[in-house]
C-alpha positions in Angstrom: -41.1 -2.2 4.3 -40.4 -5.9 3.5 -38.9 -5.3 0.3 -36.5 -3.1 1.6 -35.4 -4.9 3.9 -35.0 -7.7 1.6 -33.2 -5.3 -0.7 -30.9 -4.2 2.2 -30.0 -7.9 2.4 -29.2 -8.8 -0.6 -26.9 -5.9 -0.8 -25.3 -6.7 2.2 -24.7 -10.3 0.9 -23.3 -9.0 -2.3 -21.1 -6.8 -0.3 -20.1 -9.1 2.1 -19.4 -11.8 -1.0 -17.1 -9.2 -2.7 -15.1 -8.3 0.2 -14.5 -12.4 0.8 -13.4 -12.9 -3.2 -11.3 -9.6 -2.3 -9.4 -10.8 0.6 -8.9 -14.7 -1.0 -7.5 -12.6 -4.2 -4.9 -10.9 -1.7 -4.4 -14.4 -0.1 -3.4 -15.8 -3.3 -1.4 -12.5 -4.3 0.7 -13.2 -1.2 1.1 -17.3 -2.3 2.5 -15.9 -5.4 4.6 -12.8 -4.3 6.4 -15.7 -1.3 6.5 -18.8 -4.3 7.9 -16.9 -7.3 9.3 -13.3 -5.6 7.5 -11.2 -7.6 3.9 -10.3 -8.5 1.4 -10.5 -11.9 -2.1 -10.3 -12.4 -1.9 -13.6 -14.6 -0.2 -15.3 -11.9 -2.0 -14.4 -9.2 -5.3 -15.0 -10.7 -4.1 -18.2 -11.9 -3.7 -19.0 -8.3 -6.9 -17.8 -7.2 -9.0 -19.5 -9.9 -9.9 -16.3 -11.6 -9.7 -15.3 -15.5 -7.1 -12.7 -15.7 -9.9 -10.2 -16.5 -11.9 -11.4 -13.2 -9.1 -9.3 -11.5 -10.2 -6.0 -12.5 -13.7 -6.1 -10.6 -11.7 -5.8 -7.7 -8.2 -4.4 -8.8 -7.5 -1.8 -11.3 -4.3 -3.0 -12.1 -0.9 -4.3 -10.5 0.0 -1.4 -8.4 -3.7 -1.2 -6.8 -3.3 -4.9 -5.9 0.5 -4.5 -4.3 -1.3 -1.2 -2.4 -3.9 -3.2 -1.1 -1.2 -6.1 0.2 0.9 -3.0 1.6 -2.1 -1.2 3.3 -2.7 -4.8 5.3 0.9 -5.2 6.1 0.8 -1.6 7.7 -2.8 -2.0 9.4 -1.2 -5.2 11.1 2.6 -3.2 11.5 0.6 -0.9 13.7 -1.3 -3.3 15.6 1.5 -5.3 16.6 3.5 -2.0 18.0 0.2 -0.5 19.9 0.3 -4.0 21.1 3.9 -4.5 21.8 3.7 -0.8 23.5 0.9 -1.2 25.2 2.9 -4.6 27.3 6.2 -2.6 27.9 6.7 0.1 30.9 6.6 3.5 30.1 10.3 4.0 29.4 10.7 0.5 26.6 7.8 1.7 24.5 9.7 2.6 21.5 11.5 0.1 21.9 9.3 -2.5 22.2 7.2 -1.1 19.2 10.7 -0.8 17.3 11.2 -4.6 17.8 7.9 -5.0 16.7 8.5 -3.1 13.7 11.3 -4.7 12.8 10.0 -7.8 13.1 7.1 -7.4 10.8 9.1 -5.6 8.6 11.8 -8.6 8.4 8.1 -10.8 7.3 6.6 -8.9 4.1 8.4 -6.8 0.9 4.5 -5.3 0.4 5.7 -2.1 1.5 9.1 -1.6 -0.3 7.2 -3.4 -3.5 4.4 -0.9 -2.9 6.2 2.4 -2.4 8.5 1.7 -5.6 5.5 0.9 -7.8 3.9 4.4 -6.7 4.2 7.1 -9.5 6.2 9.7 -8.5 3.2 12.4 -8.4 0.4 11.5 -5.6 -2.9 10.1 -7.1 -6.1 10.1 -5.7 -7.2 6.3 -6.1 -9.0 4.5 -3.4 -6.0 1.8 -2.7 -3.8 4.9 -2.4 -5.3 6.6 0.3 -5.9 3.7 2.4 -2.4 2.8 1.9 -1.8 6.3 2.8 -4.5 6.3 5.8 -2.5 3.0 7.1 0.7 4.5 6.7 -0.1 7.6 9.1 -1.9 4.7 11.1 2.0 3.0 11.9 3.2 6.5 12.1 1.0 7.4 15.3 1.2 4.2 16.9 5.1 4.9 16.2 4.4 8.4 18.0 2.9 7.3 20.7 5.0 4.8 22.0 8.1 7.7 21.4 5.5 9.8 24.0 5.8 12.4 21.8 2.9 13.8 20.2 3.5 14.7 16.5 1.4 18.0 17.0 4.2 20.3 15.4 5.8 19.7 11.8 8.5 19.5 13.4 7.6 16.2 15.7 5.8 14.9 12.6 9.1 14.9 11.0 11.0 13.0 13.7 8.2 10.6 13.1 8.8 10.3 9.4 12.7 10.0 10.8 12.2 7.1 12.7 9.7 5.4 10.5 12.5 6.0 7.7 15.4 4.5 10.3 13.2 1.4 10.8 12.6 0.2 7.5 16.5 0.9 6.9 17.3 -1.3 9.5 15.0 -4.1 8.3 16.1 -3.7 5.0 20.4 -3.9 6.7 19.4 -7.3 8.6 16.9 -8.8 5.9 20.1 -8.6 4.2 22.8 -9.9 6.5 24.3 -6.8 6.9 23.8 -5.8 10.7 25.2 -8.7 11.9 28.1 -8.1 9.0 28.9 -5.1 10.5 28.8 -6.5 14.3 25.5 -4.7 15.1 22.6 -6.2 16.9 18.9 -5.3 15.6 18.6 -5.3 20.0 21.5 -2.9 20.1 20.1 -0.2 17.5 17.3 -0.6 18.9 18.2 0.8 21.9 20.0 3.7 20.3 16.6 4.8 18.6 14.8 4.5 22.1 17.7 6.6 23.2 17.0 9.3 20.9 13.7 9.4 20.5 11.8 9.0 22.9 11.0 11.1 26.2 
């Protein structure tokens, strides 16, 4: 019984040390990704006081890693609009989880950097489907701040709409070009609680 639960221990521990090395490799991938606007293994381990090779126990490669930095962005994305929702009366859900959106989207490239280094045929690697998992994650919280259930294809696709319309308007004002064409992320905003939501 002892042993076992010594065993047990140690397993946790080694678990538990992983997921720490992990989490500082992603750290240091984000230093890097901010400091030089782009990502590599050599870099990042560099930063992170790793061999190159050291990286592979815990990535399988560059796109694993940027899937791994996406799949955090999203689990916080959808935090912050259940959050943001969850403070605002019933009719300024969307909208406050739109602004919300926005805002963390204006914050990170993890997700455009991610999605682009996706092959074009779905795999079935672990850092894809939590990616995948996080990204229906942000599209429920978007759901349910819109009141709508996404039940029906149909409502699952003005999900994917308004999900799409987001990241289009944080890539527009990332880049100047709302405010160049006299909009307001406030005022667009408003126009997608407008349409979408009950």
């Amino acid at each position: 019984m002892m042993r076992a639960a010594v065993a047990q221990h140690r397993t946790q521990r080694r678990a538990q040390a992983h997921a720490a090395t992990r989490g500082a490799i992603l750290e240091a991938a984000r230093r890097v990704a901010a400091r030089e606007g782009e990502l590599s293994l050599r870099g990042v381990a560099a930063e992170a006081g790793f061999a190159p090779a050291a990286l592979y126990g815990y990535f399988s490669g560059k796109t694993d890693l940027m899937l791994a930095l996406a799949a955090e962005d999203l689990a916080h994305l959808a935090r912050a609009m259940r959050d943001a929702a969850g403070q605002a009366p019933q009719e300024g859900r969307l909208a406050a989880a739109a602004s919300a959106a926005l805002a963390g989207l204006s914050e990170t490239e993890s997700l455009a950097a991610a999605l682009a280094a996706l092959p074009p045929q779905s795999g079935q690697g672990e850092a894809e489907r939590l990616f995948n998992g996080r990204m229906i994650g942000a599209l429920k919280a978007l759901s349910d701040a819109s009141g709508r259930p996404a039940a029906s294809r149909t409502e699952q696709c003005d999900v994917v709409l308004l999900a799409a319309a987001l990241a289009g308007i944080a890539m527009f004002a990332r880049a100047g070009r709302l405010e160049a064409l006299g909009f307001g992320a406030s005022e667009i905003v408003a126009r997608l609680q407008a349409h979408f939501a009950d």
